[in-house]
C-alpha positions as a Markdown table, in Angstrom:
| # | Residue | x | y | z |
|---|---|---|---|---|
| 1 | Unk | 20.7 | -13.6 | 3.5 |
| 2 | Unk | 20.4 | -11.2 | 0.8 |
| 3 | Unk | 22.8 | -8.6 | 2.3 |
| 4 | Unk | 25.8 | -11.2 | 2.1 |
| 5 | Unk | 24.5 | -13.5 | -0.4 |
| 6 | Unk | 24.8 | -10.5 | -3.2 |
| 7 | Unk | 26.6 | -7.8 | -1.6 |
| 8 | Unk | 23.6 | -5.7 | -1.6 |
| 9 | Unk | 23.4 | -2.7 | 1.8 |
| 10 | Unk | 20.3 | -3.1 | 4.7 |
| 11 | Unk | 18.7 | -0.4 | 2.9 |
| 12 | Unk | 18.4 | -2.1 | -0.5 |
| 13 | Unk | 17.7 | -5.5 | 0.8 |
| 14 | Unk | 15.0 | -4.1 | 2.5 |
| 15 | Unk | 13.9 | -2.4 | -0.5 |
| 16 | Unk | 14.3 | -6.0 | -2.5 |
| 17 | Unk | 12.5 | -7.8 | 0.1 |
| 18 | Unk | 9.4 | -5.4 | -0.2 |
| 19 | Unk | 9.1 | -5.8 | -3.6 |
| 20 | Unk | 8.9 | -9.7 | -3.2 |
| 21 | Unk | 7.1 | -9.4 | -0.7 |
| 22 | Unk | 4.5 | -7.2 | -2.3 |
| 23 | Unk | 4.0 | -9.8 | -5.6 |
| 24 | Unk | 6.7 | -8.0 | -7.6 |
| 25 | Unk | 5.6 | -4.4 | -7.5 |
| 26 | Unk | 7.7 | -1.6 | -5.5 |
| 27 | Unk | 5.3 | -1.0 | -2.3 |
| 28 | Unk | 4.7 | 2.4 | -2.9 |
| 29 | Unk | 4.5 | 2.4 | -6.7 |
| 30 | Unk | 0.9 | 2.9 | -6.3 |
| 31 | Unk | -0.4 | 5.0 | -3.5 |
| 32 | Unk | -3.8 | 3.8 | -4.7 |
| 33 | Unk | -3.4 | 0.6 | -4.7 |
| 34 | Unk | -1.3 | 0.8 | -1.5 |
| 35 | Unk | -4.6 | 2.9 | 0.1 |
| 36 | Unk | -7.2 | -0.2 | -1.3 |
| 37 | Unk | -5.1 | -2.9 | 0.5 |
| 38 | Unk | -5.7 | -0.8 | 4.2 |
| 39 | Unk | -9.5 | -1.7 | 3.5 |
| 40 | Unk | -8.9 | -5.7 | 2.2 |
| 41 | Unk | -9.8 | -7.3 | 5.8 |
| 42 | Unk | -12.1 | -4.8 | 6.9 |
| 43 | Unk | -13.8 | -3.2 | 3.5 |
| 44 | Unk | -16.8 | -1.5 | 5.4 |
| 45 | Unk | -14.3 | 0.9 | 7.0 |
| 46 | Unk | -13.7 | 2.2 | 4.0 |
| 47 | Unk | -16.7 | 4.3 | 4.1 |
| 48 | Unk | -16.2 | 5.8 | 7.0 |
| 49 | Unk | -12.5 | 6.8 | 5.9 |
| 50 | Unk | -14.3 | 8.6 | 3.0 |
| 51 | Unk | -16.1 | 10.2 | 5.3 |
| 52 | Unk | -13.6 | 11.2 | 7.7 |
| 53 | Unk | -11.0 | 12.3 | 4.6 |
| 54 | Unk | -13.5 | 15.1 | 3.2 |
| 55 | Unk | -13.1 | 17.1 | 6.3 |
């Protein structure tokens, strides 16, 4: 467990978990990127979230 195992609080484990968990990049380092990987599984939505985000 990180918490114990490095005497890290929830909050910052969390916050180290993330990161791993997001190929070594903080999870909202990007917003761009973090808005591309909504559309991964399902990239003809995209189109319509353009559409939908200029109103």
């Amino acid at each position: 467990m990180v918490e114990k195992g490095h005497g890290l609080n929830h909050m910052q484990s969390q916050f180290v978990a993330g990161i791993f968990l997001n190929n070594g990049n903080p999870v909202y380092g990007n917003e761009n990127a973090l808005l591309e990987n909504q559309f991964i599984k399902c990239p003809e939505m995209r189109s319509l979230f353009d559409l939908v985000s200029e109103k």
